[in-house]
N, C-alpha and C positions, 0 to 999 in steps of 0.2 A: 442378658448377661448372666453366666451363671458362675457362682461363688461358692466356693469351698475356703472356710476360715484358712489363717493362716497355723500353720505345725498342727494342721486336722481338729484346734481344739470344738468341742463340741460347741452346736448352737439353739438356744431357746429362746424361743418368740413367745412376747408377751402383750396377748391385744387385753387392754383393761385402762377403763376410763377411770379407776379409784384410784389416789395417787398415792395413799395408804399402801392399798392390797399391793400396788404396782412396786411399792418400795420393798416390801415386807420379800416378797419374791426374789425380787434383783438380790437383795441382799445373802439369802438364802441360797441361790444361787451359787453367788461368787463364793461362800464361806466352802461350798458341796464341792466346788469347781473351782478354782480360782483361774485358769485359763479359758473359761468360759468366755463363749461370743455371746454377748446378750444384743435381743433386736425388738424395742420397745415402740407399739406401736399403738394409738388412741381408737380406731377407725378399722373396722373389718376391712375395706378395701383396700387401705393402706396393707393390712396384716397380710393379706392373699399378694398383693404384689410383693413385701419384704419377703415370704414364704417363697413365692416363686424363682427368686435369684439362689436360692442354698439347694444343692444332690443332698444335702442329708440336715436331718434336724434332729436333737436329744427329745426336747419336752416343748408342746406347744402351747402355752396356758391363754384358753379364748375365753374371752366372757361373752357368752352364748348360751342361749337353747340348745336342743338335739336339734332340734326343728330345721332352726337359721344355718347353726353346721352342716346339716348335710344338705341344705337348698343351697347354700355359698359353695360346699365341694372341699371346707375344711379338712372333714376326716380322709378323703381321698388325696388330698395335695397334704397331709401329714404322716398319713400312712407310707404314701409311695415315696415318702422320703427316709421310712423308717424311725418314724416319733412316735410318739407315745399323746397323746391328746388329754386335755384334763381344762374341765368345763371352770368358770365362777361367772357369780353375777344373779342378778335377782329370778333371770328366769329358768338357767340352771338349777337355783339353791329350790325355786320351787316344783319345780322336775322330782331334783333328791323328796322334800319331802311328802309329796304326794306319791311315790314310790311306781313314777310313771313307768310305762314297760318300754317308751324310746328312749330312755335314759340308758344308753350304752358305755358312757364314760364315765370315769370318774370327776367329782364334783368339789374343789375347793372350796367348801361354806364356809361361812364368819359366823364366829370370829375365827381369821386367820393364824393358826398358829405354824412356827419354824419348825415344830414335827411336821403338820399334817402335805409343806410343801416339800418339807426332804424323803418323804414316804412316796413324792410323785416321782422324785428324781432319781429314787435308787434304783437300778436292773431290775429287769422283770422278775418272777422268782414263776417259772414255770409249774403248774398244780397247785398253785399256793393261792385259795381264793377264800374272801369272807362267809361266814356261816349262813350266813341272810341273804349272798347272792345279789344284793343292791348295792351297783356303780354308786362311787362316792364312797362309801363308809372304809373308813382304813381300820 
């Protein structure tokens, strides 16, 4: 079955066990969006299945590795939907800081603040990238 929200509004999946982090997003969200379809999910395979019913996604916020994402097919089932992917979680955060070179996404590290998840959710800005060239840092 495949879904597309209602009046097109956009849609962000959020797989993350913290019920903090999980909040701190949602809210962020709806303030960025207020028509925003949120799809909150505890469990990667629940997130691949919820992922799987939507042609299009905004922003996928997975707590993951690079590793786990691209052995689950994350980046490719958010890609091909036209999302933007943005890692958190202990083995992301420690990805960012060891300045690993699979680290392709960006990395929501804690502490979480309402800048660094509205800086996932604004438009791309085409050419516009950090000095240091390392996913994660805003």
């Amino acid at each position: 079955m495949e879904m597309l929200s209602p009046g097109c509004s956009h849609v962000y999946l959020i797989m993350s066990r913290n019920y903090l982090v999980t909040c701190d997003i949602c809210d962020a969200v709806m303030d960025f969006d207020p028509t925003a379809e949120l799809s909150v999910q505890t469990a990667h395979d629940t997130a691949l299945t919820a992922l799987s019913r939507y042609r299009r996604i905004a922003v996928a916020f997975i707590e993951a590795g690079s590793e786990l994402v691209t052995r689950l097919h994350f980046d490719r089932a958010v890609q091909g939907r036209g999302g933007r992917l943005v890692l958190l979680g202990d083995a992301a955060e420690n990805e960012l800081d060891a300045h690993s070179p699979c680290l392709r996404w960006p990395v929501l590290a804690r502490p979480v603040s309402t800048q660094m998840i509205l800086a996932q959710l604004a438009p791309l800005q085409t050419g516009k990238r950090n000095n240091r060239s390392l996913a994660g840092l805003v």
